[in-house]
N, C-alpha and C positions, 0 to 999 in steps of 0.2 A: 098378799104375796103377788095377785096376778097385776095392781094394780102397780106395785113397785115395778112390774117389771117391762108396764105399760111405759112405764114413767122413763123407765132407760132407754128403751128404743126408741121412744120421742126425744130423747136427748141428743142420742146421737144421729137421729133424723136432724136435727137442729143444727147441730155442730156442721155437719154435712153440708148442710144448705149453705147456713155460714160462709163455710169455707171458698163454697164453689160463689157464690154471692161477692166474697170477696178478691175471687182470683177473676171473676168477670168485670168488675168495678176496673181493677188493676190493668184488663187489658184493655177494657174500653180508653180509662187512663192513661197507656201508653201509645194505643192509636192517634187518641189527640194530641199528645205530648210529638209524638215522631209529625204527624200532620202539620197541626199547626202552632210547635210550641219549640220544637227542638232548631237549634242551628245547625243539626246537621242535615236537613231533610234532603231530598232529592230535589235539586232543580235544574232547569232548561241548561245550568254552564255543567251539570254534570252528564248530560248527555251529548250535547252540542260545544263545539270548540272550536274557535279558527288558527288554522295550524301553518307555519310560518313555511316559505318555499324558498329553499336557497340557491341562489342561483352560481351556477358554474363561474371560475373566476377569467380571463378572459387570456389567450397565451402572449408572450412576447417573441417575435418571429426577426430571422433575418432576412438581410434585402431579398433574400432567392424564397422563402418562404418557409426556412429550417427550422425546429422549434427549439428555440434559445431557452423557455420558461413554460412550463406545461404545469395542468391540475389534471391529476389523475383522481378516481375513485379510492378511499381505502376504508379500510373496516377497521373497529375498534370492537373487542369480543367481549362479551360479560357471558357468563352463566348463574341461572338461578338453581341454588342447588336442592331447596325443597319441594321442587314441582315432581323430584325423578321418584319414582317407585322404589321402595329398599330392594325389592326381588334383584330389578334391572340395574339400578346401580353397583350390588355385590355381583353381579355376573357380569357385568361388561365394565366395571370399572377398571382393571388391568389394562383388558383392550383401548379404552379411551387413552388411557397413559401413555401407553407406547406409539399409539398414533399423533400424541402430543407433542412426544418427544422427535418423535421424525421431521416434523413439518416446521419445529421453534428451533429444536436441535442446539437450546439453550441452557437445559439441564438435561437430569436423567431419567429415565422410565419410572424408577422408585422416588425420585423427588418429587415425578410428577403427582405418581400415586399417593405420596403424602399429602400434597397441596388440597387434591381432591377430596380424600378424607376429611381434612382438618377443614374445609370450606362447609362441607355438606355436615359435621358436628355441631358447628359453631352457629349454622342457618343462615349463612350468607348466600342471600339472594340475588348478587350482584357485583357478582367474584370475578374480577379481571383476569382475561383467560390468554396468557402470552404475555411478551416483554416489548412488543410492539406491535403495531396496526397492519393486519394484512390485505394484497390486490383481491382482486375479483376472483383469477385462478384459484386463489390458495383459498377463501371463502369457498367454492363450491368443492373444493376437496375437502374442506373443515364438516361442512354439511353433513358430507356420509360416513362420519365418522360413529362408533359406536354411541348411544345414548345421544349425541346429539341430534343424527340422522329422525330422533321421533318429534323435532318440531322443537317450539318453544316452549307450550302449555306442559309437554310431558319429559323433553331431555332437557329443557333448560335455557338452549342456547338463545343469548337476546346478542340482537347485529345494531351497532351504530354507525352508519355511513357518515365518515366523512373523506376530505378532497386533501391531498397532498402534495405541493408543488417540488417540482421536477425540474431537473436541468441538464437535458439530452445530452446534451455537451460537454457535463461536466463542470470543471470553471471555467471555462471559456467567455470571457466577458462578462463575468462575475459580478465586478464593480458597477460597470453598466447598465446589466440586469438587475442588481441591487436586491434588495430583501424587503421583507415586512413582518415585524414578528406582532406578538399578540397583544402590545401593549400599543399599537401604530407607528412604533418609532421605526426607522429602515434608512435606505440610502437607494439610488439608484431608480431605474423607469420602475419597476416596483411601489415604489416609495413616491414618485413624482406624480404616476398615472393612476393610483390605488383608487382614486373615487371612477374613473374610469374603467380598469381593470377589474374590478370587484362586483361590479352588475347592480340590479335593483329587485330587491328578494321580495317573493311575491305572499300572496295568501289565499286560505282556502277554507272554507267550513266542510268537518267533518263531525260524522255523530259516532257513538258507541256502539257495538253491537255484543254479543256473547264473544265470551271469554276474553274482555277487555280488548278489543280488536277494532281500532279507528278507520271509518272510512269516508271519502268525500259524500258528500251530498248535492244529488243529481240538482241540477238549476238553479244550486245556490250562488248568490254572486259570487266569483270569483279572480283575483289577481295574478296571473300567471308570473313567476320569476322571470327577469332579463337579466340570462345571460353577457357578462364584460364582454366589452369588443377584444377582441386580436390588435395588440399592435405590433405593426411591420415597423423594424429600425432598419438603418444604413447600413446598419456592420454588414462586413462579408466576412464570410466565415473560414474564408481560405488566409486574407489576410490578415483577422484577428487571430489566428493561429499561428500564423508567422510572426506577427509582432509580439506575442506572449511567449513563445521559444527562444526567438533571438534576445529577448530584452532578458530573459529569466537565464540562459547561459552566457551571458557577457557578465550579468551582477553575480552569478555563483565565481565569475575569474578570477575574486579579489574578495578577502573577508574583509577589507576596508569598504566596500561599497554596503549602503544602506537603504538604496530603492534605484530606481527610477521610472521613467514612462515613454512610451513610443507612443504618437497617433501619426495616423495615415488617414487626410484627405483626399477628395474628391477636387479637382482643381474647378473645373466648371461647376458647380453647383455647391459647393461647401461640406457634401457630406461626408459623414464622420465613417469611413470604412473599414479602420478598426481602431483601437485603444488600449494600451496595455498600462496597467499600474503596476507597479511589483515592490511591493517594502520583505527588508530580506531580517526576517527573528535573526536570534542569537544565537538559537539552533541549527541554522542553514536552513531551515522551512523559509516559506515566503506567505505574506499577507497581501490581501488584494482589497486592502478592507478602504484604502487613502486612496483619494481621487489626485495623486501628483496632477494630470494632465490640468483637468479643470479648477482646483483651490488651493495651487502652491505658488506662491505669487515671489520671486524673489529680483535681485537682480542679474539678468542677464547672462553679461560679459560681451564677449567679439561678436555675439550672433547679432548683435542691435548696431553694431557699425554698419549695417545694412542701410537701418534707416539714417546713419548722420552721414554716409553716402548720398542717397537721394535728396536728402533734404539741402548739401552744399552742389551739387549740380545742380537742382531745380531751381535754386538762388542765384545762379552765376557766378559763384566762388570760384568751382573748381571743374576741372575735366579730369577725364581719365590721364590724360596725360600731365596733369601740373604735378608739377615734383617737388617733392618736400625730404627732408634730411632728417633719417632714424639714430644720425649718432652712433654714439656708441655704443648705443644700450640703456643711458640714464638721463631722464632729464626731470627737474624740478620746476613745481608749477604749482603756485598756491600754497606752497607749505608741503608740499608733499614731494615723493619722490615714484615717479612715473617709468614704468620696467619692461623690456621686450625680453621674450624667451630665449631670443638668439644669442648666444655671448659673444660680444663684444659690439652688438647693434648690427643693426642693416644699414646703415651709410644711409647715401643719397639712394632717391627711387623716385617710381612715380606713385601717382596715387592708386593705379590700376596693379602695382606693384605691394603698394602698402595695404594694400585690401587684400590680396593673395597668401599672402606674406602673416597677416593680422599683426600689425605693428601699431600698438596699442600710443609708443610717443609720436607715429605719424598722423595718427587720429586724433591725439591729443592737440598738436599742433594747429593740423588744419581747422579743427574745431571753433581755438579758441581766437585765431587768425582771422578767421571767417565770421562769427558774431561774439566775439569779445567787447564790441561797442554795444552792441543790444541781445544779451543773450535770452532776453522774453518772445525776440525773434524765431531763436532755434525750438525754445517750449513750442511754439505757437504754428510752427511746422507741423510740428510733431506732434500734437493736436489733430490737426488739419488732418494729417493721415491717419485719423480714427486710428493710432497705437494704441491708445487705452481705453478706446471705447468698451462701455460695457457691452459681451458680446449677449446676455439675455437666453442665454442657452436652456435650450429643454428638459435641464435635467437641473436636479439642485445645486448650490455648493460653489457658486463662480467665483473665484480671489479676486483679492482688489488689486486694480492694474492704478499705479500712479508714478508720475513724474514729477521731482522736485523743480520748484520753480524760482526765481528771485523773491518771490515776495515769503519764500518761508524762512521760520527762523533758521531752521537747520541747513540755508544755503549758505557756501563760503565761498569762499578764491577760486578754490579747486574745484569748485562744482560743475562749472563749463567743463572744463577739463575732462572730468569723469565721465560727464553724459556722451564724450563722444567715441569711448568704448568699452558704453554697457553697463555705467555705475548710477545712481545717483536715481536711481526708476526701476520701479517693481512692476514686472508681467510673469505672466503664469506661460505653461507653453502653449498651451492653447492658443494665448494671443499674440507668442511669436511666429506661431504656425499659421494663422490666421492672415499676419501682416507678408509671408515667402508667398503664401499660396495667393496675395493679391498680386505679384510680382509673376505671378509662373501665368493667371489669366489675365496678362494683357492691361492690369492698373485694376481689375476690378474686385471691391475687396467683397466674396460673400461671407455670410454666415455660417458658420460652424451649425448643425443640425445633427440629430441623433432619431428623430423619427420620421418616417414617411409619411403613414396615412394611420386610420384607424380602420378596421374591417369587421367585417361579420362574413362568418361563410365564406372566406375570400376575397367578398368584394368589398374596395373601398368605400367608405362613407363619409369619411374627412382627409381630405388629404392636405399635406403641411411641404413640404420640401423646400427650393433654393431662397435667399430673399437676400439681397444686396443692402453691405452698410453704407462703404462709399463706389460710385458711379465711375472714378478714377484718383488714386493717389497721386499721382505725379502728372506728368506732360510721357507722348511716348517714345521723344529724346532720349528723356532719363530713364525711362523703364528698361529702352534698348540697352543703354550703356551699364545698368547695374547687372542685369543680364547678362551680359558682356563678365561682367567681373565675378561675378555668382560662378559662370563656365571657367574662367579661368582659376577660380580657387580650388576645381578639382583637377585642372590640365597641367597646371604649372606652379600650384600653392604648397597649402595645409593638407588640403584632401585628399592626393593625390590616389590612396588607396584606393578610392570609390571609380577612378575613370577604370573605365571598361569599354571593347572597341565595339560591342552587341548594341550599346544604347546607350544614349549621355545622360548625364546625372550634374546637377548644379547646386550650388548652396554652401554652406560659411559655416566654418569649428568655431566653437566661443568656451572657451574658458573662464570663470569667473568664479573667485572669495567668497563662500555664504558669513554676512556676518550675523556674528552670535554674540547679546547683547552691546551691541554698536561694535564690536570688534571682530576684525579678521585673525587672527591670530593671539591664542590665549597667552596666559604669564609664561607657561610650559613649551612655548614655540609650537604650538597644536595648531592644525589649520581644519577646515573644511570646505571642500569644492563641489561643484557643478561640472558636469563636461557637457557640451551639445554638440548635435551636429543638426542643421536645419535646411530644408531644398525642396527640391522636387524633380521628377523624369519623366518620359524624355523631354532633355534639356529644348531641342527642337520643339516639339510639339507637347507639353507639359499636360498629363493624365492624372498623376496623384505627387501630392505634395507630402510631406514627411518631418516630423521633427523627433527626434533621439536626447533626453536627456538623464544622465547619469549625478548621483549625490552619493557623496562619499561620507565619512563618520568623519573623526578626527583623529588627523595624519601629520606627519611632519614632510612626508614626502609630495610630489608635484604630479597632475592628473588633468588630461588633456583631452579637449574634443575631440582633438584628429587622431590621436590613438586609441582611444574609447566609444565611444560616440558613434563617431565615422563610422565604422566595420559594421554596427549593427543597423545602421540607416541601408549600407551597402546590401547585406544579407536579405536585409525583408524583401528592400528592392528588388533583386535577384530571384527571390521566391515569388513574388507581385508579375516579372516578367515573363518566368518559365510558366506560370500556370493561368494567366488569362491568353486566351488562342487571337485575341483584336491584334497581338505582337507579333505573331509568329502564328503564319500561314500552315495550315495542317501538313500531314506526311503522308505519302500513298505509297505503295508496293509499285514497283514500275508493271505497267499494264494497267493497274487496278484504276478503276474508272466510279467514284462515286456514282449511287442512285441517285436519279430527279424526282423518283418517287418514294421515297422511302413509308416504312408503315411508322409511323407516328402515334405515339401514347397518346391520352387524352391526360389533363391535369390544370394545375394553376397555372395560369401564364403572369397575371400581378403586372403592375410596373415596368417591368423590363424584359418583360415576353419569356417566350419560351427558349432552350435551347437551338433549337430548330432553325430559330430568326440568326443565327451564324454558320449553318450546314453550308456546305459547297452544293446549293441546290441553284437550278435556273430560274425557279421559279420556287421564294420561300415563302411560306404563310407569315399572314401580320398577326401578331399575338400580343402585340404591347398595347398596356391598358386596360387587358380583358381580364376577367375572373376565372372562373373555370369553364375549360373548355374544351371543344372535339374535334378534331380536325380529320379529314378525309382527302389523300392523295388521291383516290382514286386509281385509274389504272393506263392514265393518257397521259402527257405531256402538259394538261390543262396548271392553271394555278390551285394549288391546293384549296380548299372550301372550309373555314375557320368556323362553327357553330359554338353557343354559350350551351352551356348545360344547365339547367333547370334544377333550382332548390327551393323548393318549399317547405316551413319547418311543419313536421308531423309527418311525413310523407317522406319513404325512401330514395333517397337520389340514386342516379343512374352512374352507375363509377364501374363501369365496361372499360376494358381497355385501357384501364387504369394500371399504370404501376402499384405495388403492395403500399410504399410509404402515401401516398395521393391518397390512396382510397380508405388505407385507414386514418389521413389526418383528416377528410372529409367526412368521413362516415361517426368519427369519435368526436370531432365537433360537434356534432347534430345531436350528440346526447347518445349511439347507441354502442350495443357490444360487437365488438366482432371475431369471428373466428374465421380461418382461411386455409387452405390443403393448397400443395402444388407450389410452383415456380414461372415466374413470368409476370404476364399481365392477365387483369382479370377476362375469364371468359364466360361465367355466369354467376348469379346472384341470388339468392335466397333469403327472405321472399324478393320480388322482381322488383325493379325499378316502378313508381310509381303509386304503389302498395301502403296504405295507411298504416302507422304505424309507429305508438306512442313511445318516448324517451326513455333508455334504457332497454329498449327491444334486442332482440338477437340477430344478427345478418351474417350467413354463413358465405362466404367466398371464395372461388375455385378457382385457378391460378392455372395457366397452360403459356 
């Protein structure tokens, strides 16, 4: 018996051994297996990672330094819902809700609290928390919200930063500005400048530490993100706002109109200082989405008798005074029948009369009077005056500028005929605008331009501005004498609406047929038009040049430069004259006696300096050219003392004396936050000027 019973506790001494013999093999066997067998092991990329740096995308700024396109900061919220404790979650879940619902104000307090529920059932770890991406502001009020306020690891909350472009203004220049969406396709400096504006995204090695928490590593090589440049354009922002008002309530006048476009240049230097597109829905809404100005290439009409003007004076055809006969209104030429608006004709006249007038069979005449023995002559002209030169413009989208010639097939009889008011040759307006504004500076034709410089910080690093196509159009006989005739079509013509006795205004109505598959006029007697009006002011001394063209849908009735067109060329003008002070000399209280020292802000000066460089001062600070700067009247009579201000990136700049908009387009550039109390300019800074101080940091500013 003893010996059985010997025999059983050796057994299960046995089994025992066994067992534990066997759960030792197992583990040893899993050591090596995880060691050196398993694909999952732990290796150097599960610690270490280099983690991608994106860089800020770059703004788009007007001539004065306004922010036309801005990237701001924005958040995208997820919440993990299994990290929360059940205690903390049934006691503050209510509370979370109703804080949800304040701050999205998208649904309701109980919808929210269902969402929550049903997120944290299901174990959704990665639950999108809103119906869209919120600022900085609304992130740190999100923070102290119930359950989320305990962090990521215990309430949940996970933050995605990302950047989302802004448009201070609104749509103001919209077309111009352009877009870029996710697939790369866009329109506009957006779209043109993207490898530019987009930066060059950097990298970094970081390692893991507890509780899944990445961070750099000290001395590891590292590629820092660069930040896009800032591109400064032309536009002025008082004028591109006058040219999108007036253009937009002249086409709302008439549910037959279907778009048009206004641009205003810069007569000396080419640039573009504002641009409007306006295509009008079905709905009375408007789209700004067609670039009319720069990719609508059509023909004309009376605005191109301009050029078969110069081109028969600078040949010795014709003067202003040679007189040619409008008849009665009709005349045939080549097969066709050639038509003035006036009923019953304008008779005899001169040329300087038939230009006024826009007598389309007196243009006809001289045209084909003048090179009817060689009409490759008049092409060849017309050539000559870089009319259809490509203009190469800085932005995408240029239409094709072309003039029919004799050698095509589709020239006939009538084709002289036509070219000499406005048929027979496709320009966009741009390139009619292009061709006045070489007539307003003096025969020289420049280039149309859309960007200034490229900056960082303010300061220029590329700069682009004027560049000349032709050196001279014409001789400056005939520049005089079309001149001459341009003034007279507002004194004594078409235009007549636009003279005004403040300031003279020059330039030619043109009417012209869109045809729509080779035809002006459907089976239905349906037409479609064009109205322009193109020039520039003052007529004396020519500052900004201007072209106005209106398209209408298909109509039976008749639609005119000079009563369409005109008024809104007029208008901008008028808003152009009252709000630059280069026209009109300031106003004083009688007594009042301007400072010669006034206290002066510190800020961008850029390009075209500071306000300041037009004060009624004896002695005014130089500030064109400069980046950001400080200026010091001091307390004597001396010339004010212009200093640059000092920007080093990591490192707080010194923005004293700053207006609020300066100091925070300066400051939110550099990458940090700011907050600010008070009214004025700045009068101290936290932390101080000079102060290291990493990207995203916090700068409090106080305002007196």
């Amino acid at each position: 018996m003893e010996n059985n019973g010997t025999n059983k506790i050796f057994l299960r001494f046995f089994f025992v051994y066994v067992f534990f013999l066997l759960m030792g093999i197992l583990a040893v066997g899993g050591i090596i297996s995880v060691q050196f067998l398993s694909k999952d092991k732990v290796t150097a990329e599960d610690i270490y990672k280099e983690q991608v740096l994106l860089p800020l995308r770059g703004s788009i700024l007007a001539s004065d330094g306004s922010p036309l396109a801005v990237s701001t900061p924005v958040f995208e919220l997820r919440w993990d819902s299994k990290v929360v404790p059940d205690s903390i979650f049934s006691r503050d879940v209510d509370s979370l809700a109703l804080c949800l619902n304040r701050i999205f104000r998208d649904k309701s307090k109980s919808a929210w609290r269902s969402e929550l529920v049903s997120a944290r059932r299901s174990g959704n770890r990665y639950k999108l928390i809103g119906s869209r991406k919120v600022d900085f502001g609304e992130l740190e009020e999100i923070r102290s919200f119930p359950i989320f306020r305990l962090g990521q690891f215990t309430g949940g909350l996970i933050v995605n930063r990302d950047s989302e472009r802004i448009n201070p203004y609104g749509h103001l220049a919209s077309r111009t500005v352009g877009y870029l969406n996710a697939d790369g396709e866009g329109t506009g400096i957006e779209y043109t400048y993207d490898y530019r504006l987009r930066g060059e995204k950097g990298v970094q090695t970081v390692h893991r530490m507890l509780g899944n928490e990445w961070i750099p590593v000290n001395g590891a090589p590292a590629r820092p993100a660069v930040d896009g440049v800032d591109i400064r354009t032309t536009i002025d922002v008082r004028i591109q706002e006058a040219a999108e008002t007036e253009l937009r309530a002249q086409i709302a006048m008439s549910d037959v109109f279907e778009g048009g476009t206004a641009v205003i240049m810069d007569v000396k230097t080419g640039a573009i200082r504002g641009i409007a597109n306006m295509y009008k829905r079905r709905d009375g809404s408007f789209d700004e989405s067609y670039n009319y100005a720069v990719a609508h290439a059509t023909e004309p009409g009376s605005t191109l008798k301009l050029a078969a003007m110069i081109a028969m004076i600078e040949d010795g055809h014709i003067s202003l005074d040679t007189p040619v006969d409008g008849g009665n209104g009709e005349w045939y030429y080549g097969g066709i029948k050639i038509t003035d608006t006036h009923r019953g004709g304008y008779g005899k006249m001169t040329a300087l009369e038939a230009f006024e007038k826009s007598s389309n069979i007196a243009f006809a005449k001289m045209i084909t009077e003048s090179y009817g023995d060689d009409p490759a002559a008049y092409i060849s002209r017309l050539h000559n005056m870089k009319l259809v030169e490509k203009l190469n413009l800085d932005i995408e989208g240029e239409g094709y500028a072309y003039i029919l010639s004799p050698d095509d097939a589709a020239w006939s009889n009538s084709s002289l005929a036509s070219l000499g008011y406005g048929y027979a040759l496709t320009l966009t307006p741009m390139h009619i605008l292009t061709f006045y504004n070489a007539v307003a500076n003096g025969g020289r034709m420049m280039r149309p331009y859309f960007i200034e410089d490229f900056e960082r910080d303010g300061i220029s690093t590329e700069k682009f501005g004027p560049s000349v196509v032709s050196g001279s159009i014409c001789s400056r006989s005939t520049l005089n004498a079309v001149r001459t005739a341009l003034r007279g079509v507002v004194t004594d013509g078409t235009a007549r609406i636009c003279d005004d006795e403040r300031y003279a205004i020059a330039g030619k109505t043109g009417t012209a047929r869109v045809a729509i598959n080779g035809r002006y006029e459907d089976e239905n007697g349906y037409r479609q038009y064009q109205a322009s009006f193109a020039g520039y002011f003052p007529a004396d001394d020519p500052k900004y040049s201007c072209i106005v063209v209106l398209y209408t849908g298909k109509t039976k009735g008749n639609f005119y430069g000079a009563t369409w067109a005109a008024p809104v060329f007029k208008r901008i003008a008028d808003k152009i004259y009252a709000s630059h002070p280069e026209w009109n000399p300031p106003l004083y209280a009688d007594g009042l006696i301007p400072p010669d020292n006034p206290s002066i802000a510190s800020g961008l000066a850029g390009r075209n300096g500071m306000p300041v460089e037009y004060m009624p001062m004896n002695s005014r600070p130089h500030t064109k050219g400069k980046g950001w700067v400080r200026i010091d009247t001091g307390h004597g009579s001396g010339t004010p003392v212009v200093s640059d201000i000092e920007i080093d990136r990591g490192t707080v700049p010194d923005v004293s004396e700053m207006g609020l908009k300066d100091a925070l387009y300066l400051l939110e550039n550099e990458g940090y936050r700011v907050v600010f109390s008070g009214t004025g300019r700045v009068s101290s800074q936290s932390p101080a000027a000079g102060t290291a101080l990493g990207r995203g940091g916090l700068i409090t500013l106080t305002l007196k």
